[in-house]
TORLOFI-156913 format. One line per 10 residues: their letters; for each residue x, y, z of C-alpha. Coordinates in Angstrom, 3 decimals, padded with zeros to 6 digits. Example, Ala and Ser with C-alpha at 12.3 -4.5 7.8 and 13.67 -1.06 7.14 Angstrom:
as) 012.300/-004.500/007.800; 013.670/-001.060/007.140
***
This chain:
xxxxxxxxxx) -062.404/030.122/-023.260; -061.097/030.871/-019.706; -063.079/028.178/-018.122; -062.233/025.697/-020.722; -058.498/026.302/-020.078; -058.910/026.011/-016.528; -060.515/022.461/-017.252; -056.984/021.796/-019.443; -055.168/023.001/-017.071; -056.458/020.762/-014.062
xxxxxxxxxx) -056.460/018.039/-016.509; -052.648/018.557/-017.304; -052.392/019.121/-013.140; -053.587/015.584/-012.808; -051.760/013.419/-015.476; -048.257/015.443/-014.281; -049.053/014.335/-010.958; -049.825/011.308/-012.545; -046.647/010.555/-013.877; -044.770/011.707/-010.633
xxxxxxxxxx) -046.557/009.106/-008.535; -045.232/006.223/-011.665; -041.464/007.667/-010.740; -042.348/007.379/-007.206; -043.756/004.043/-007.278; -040.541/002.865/-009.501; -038.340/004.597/-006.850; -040.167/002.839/-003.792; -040.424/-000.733/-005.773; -036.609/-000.567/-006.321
xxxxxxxxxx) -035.542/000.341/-002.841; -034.042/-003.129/-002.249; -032.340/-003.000/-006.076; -028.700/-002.914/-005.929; -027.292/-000.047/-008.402; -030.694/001.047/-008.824; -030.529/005.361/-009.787; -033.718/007.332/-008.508; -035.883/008.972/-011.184; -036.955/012.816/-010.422
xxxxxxxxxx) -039.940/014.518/-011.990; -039.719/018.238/-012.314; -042.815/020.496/-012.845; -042.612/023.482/-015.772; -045.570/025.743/-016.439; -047.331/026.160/-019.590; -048.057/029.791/-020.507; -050.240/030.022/-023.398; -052.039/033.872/-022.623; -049.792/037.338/-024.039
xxxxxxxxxx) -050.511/040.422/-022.374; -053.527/042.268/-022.007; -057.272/040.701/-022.598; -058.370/037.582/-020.583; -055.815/034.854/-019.094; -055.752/031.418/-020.395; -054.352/028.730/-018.417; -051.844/027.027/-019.789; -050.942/024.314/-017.377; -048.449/022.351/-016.484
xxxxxxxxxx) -045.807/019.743/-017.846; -043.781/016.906/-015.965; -040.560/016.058/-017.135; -038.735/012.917/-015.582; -034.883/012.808/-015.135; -032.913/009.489/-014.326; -030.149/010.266/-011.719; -027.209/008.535/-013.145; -024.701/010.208/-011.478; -026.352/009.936/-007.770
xxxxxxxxxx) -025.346/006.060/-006.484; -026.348/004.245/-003.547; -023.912/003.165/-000.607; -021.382/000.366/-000.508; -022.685/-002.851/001.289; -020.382/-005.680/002.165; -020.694/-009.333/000.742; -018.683/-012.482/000.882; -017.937/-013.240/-003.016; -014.649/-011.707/-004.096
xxxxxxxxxx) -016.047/-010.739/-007.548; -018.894/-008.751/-005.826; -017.686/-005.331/-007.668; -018.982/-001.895/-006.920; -017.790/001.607/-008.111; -016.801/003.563/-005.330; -016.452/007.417/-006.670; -017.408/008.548/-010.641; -017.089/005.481/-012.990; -018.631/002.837/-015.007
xxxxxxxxxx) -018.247/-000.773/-015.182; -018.075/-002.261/-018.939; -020.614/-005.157/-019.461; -022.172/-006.849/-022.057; -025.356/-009.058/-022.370; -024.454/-012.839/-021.998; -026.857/-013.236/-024.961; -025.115/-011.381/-027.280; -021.424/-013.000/-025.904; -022.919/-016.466/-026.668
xxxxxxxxxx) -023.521/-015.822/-030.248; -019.581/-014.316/-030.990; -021.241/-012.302/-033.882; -018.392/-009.952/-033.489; -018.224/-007.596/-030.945; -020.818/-007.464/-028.043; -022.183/-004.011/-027.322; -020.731/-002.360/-024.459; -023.244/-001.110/-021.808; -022.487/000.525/-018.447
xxxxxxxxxx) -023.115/-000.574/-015.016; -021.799/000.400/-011.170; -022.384/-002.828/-009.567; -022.702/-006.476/-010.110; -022.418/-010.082/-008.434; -020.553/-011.593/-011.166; -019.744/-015.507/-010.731; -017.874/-018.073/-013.224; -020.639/-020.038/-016.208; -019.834/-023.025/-017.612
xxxxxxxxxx) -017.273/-021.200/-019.483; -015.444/-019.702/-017.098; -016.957/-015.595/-017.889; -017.839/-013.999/-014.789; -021.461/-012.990/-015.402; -024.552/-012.421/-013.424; -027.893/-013.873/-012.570; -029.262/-011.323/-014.284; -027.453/-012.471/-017.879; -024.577/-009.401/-017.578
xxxxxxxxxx) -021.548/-010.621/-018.497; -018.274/-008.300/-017.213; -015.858/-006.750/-019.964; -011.902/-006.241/-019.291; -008.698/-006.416/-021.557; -006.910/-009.575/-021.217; -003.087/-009.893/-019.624; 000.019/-011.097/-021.850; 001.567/-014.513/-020.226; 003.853/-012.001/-018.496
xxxxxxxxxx) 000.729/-010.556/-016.630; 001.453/-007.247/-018.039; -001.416/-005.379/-020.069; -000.861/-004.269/-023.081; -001.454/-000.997/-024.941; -005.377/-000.716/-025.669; -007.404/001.976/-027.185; -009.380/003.930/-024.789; -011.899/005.476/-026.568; -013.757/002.609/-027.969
xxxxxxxxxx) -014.631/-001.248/-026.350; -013.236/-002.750/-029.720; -010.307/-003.946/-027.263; -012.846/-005.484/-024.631; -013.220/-008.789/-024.264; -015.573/-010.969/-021.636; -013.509/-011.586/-018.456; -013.057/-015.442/-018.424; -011.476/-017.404/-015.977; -009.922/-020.829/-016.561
xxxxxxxxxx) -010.027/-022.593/-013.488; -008.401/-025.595/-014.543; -005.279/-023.082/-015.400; -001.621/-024.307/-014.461; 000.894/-021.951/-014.195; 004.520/-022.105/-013.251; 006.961/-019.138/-013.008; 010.687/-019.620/-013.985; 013.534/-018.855/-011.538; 015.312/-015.584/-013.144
xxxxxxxxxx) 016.958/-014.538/-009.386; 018.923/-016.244/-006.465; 020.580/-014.543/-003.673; 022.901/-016.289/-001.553; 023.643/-015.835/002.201; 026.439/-018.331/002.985; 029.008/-018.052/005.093; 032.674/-020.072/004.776; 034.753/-020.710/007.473; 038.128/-018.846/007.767
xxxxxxxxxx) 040.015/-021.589/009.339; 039.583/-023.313/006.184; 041.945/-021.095/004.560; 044.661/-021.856/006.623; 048.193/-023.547/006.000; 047.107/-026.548/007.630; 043.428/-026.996/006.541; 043.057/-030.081/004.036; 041.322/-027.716/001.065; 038.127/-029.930/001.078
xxxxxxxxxx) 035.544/-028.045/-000.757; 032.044/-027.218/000.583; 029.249/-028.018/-001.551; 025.451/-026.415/-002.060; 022.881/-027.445/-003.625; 020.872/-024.668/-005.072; 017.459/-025.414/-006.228; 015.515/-023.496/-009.381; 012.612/-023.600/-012.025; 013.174/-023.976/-015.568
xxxxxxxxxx) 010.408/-022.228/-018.316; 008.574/-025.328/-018.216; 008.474/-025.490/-014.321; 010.659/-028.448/-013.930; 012.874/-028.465/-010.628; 016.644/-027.857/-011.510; 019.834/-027.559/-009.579; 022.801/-025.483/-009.548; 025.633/-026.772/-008.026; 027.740/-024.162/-006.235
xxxxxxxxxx) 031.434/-025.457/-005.016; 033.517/-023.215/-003.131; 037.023/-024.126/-003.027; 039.666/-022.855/-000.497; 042.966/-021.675/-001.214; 045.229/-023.129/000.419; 048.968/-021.018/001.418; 052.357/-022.578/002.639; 051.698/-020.028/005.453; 049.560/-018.350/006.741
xxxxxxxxxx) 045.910/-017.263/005.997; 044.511/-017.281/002.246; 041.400/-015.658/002.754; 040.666/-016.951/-001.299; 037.819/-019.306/-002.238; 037.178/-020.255/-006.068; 033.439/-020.329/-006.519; 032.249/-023.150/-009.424; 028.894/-023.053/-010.509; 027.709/-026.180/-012.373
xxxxxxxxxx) 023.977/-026.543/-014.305; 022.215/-029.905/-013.407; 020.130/-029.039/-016.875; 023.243/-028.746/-018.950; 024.912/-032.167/-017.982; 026.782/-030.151/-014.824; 028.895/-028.126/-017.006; 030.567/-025.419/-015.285; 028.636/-022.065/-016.595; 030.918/-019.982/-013.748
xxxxxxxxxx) 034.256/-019.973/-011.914; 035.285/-016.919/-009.538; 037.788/-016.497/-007.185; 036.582/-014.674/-004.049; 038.652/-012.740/-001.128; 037.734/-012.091/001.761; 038.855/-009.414/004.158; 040.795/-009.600/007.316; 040.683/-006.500/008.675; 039.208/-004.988/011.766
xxxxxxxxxx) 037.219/-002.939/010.718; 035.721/-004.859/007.248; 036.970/-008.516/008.611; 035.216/-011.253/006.919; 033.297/-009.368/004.051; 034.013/-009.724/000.167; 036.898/-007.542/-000.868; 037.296/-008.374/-004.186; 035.400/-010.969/-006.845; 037.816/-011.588/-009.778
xxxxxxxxxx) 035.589/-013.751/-012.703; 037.688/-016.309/-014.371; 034.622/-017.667/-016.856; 031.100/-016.852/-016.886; 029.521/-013.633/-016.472; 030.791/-010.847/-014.786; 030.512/-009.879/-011.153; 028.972/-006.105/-010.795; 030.601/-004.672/-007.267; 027.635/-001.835/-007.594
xxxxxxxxxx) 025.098/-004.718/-007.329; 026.780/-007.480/-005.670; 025.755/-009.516/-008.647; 026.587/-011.858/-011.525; 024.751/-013.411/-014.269; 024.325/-017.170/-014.410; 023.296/-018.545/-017.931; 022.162/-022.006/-017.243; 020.138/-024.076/-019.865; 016.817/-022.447/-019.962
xxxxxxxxxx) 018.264/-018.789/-019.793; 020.086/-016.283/-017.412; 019.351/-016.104/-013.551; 020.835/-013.456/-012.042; 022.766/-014.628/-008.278; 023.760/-012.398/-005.600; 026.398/-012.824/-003.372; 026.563/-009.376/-001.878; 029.015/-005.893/-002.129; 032.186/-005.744/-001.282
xxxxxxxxxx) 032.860/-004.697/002.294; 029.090/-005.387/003.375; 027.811/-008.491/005.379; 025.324/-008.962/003.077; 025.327/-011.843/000.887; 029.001/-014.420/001.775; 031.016/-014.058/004.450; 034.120/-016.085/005.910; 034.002/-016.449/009.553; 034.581/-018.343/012.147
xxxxxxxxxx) 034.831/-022.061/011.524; 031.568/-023.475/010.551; 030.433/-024.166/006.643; 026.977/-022.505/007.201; 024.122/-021.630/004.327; 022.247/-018.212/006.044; 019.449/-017.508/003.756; 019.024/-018.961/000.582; 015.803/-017.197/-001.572; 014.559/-017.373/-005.264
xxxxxxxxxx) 011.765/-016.164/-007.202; 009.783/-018.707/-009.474; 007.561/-021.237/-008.727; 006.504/-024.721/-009.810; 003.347/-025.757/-011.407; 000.716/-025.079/-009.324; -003.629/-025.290/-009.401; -005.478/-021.770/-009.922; -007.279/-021.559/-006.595; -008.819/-018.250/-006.049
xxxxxxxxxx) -009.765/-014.598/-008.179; -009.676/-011.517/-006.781; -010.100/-007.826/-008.423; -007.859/-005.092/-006.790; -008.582/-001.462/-006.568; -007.244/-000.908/-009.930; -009.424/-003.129/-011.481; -006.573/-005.669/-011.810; -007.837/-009.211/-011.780; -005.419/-011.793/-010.299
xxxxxxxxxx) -005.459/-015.670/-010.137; -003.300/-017.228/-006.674; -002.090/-020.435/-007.338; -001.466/-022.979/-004.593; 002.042/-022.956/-004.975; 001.377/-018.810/-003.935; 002.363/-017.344/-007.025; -000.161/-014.428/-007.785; -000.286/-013.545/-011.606; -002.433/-011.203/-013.593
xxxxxxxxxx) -004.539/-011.887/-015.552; -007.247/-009.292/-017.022; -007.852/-005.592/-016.027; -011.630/-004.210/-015.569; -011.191/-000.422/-016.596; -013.495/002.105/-015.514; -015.776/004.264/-018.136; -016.805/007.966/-017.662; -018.625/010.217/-019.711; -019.169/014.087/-019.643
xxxxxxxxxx) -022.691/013.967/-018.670; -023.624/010.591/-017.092; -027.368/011.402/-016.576; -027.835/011.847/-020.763; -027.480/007.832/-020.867; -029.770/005.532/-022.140; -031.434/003.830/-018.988; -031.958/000.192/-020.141; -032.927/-002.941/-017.757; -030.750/-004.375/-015.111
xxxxxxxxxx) -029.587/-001.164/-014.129; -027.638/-000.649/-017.213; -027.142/002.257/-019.422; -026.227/003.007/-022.513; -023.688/005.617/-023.848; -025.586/008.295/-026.372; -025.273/011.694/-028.020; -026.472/013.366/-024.992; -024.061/011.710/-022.531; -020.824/012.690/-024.772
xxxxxxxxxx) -018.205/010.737/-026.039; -016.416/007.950/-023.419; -013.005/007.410/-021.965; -011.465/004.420/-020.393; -009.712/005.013/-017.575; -007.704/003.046/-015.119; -009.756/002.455/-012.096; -008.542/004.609/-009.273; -006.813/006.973/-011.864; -007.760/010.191/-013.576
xxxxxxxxxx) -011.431/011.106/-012.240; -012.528/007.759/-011.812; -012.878/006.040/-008.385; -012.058/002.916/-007.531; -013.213/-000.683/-007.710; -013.904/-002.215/-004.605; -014.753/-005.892/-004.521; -016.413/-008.200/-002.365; -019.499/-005.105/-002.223; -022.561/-004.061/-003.729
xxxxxxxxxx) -023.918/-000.719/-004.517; -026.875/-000.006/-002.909; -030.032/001.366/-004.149; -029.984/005.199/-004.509; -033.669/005.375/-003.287; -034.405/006.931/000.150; -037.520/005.456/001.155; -038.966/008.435/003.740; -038.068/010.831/001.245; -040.099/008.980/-001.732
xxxxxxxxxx) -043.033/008.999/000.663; -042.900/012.320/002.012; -042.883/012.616/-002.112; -046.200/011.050/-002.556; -048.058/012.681/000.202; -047.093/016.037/-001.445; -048.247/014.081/-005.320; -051.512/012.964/-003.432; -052.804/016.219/-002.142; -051.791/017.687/-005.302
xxxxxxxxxx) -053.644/015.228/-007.494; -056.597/015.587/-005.422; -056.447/019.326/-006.010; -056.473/019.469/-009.557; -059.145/016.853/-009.458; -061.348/019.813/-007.350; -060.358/022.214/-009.836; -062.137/020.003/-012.683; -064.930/019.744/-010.356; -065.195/022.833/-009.722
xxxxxxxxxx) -065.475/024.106/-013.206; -067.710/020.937/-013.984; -070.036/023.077/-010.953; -069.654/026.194/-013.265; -070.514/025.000/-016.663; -073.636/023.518/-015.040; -074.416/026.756/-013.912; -074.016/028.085/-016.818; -076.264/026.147/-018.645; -079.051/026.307/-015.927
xxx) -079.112/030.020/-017.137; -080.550/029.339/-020.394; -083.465/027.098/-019.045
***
């Protein structure tokens, strides 16, 4: 009995060993793998003798862990939808096989790393058929309310490169200044005209027509402009009319004093303001506080527009992607306008290591890993997203050999140990000869 457990035993010595030198092997082989997670194997003995009378050896057992939660370094690349997971985290994915079909949802399966490029359909997938999961913008580039403990709101990232996009014009703010002299007995009251340009909501180039108007005294300084505002997409009806004033003193000389509105909307002193409805909807214009140099001023004797700046944009061409830190995903249009358009969130799990390890250096949420969250990327106890990288392999190639030098002599010991007891039993039956 003893001798035939110590043949077990050496023969449980050598197929542990064996199975240490397959994780090895795996480990070594996938040293260049990006995302690739290092399997462990652990020894535990086998006692199979109670106390008292003669020991039986029991052996031993290998057990082999996949390191999920142990990732690889960052490297650098040149594609801007080269993502990595810097910190804790998961990146959502689905098979491109299973997105092709649109036999409901895909399955969601977990990655920290991929080199994800447009297909003929615009998803951003890999060479290795992985195609990336995020929650689609609103036309406003805001994202909307999701649930975060299932992928039932995930959809395949898809990029329409052919997109036009135009943003309308919802603020102005004017820096003009008027000259004082106009406002003088003698000027001739000649009103000074500006053009002011804008986008509509179907990016078509508009105009408002500002007029300002001095007032002219029988003596003396005015220091009064009326301000008309006319829409080019309403026929050039007047949509505002205010009278301005201007101060003289030393202090304050040439700022606003005081806006009075005769038609249109009102003038807000706290925000130097007023609201401009022209065809397409409101813009709001500012013309700066009262008693700041912000904005209009009257000095001097020259007609002269400062600064004139607006948001909105025309149609322009989508001509780059890029993912932010927050797993935001933004399209730049050539006319520079920067919308968004999907967000990538990031997945954790109570115990990442009780995946499913499935090809491609995916994984699998089970019962072992506990139930997932979505987070934000860069929020909550997530990392972040960094793009234009590559996780590296987790494998560290001295260590995995230093590994199997320690497997080999072990192996080779166990082996003697069958030998050995092969020696014995021959002995043994050489005494009944």
């Amino acid at each position: 009995m003893t001798i035939s457990s110590s043949l077990n035993a050496g023969v449980a010595g050598l197929s542990a060993n064996a199975s240490r030198l397959a994780a090895i092997s795996d480990n070594i082989a996938n040293a260049s793998t990006f995302g690739y997670r290092r399997v462990e194997t652990s020894f535990d003995s086998l006692v199979v003798s109670g106390n008292g009378g003669n020991y039986a050896a029991g052996g031993v057992r290998a057990t082999t862990e996949r390191l999920i939660d142990q990732g690889g370094s960052l490297v650098t690349t040149d594609n801007p939808t080269d993502l990595a997971v810097r910190g804790r985290g998961f990146i959502p994915v689905a098979s491109s096989s299973e997105v092709a079909v649109s036999n409901g949802t895909p399955q969601m399966l977990l990655t920290t790393t991929g080199s994800f490029r447009t297909d003929a359909e615009g998803r951003l997938v890999t060479a290795s058929g992985l195609t990336l999961l995020g929650w689609p913008a609103s036309p406003d580039g805001s994202i909307p309310s999701f649930p975060r403990d299932t992928s039932e709101g995930l959809v395949p990232v898809q990029i329409n490169a052919n997109q036009l996009t135009s943003e309308p014009t919802t603020a102005i703010t004017l820096g003009v200044n008027l000259p004082a002299t106009e406002t003088n007995a003698e000027a001739d009251g000649a009103p000074q005209q500006l053009s002011i340009e804008y986008f509509d909501n179907l990016g078509r180039s508009e105009t408002i027509q500002a007029s300002f108007t001095p007032q002219i005294p029988a003596n003396g300084t005015s220091n009064i402009w009326t301000m008309t505002l006319r829409d080019s997409a309403s026929g050039n009806a007047v949509i505002g009319e205010y009278e301005l004033e201007f101060a003289d003193s030393r202090a304050a000389g040439g700022t606003l004093l005081e806006v009075t509105t005769i038609s249109g909307g009102a003038y807000d002193p706290a925000t130097g303001s007023l609201i401009a409805t022209v065809d397409g909807g409101p813009i709001e214009i500012s013309i700066g506080r009262p008693g700041t140099t912000e904005g209009l001023t009257q000095l001097s004797d020259s007609f002269a527009p400062l600064s004139i700046s607006k948001d909105g944009s025309p149609v322009g061409n989508m001509v780059s992607i890029e993912v932010d830190g927050n797993g935001f995903v933004h399209a730049t249009f050539d006319t520079g306008v920067t919308r968004t358009i999907f967000q990538v969130p990031l997945v954790d799990l109570p115990n990442p290591n009780g995946m499913v390890a499935l090809d491609r250096q995916t994984y699998r949420p089970s019962l072992d890993s506990g139930n997932f969250f979505l987070w934000d990327a860069g929020g909550g106890p997530t990392g972040d997203l960094i793009s234009f990288s590559r996780q590296g392999s987790a494998t560290d190639v001295a260590r995995e050999l230093t590994d199997m030098i320690q497997t080999q002599r072990s192996y080779s010991s166990n082996a003697r140990v069958i030998q050995t007891v092969d020696e014995m039993l021959q002995e043994t039956t050489n005494i009944i000869r």
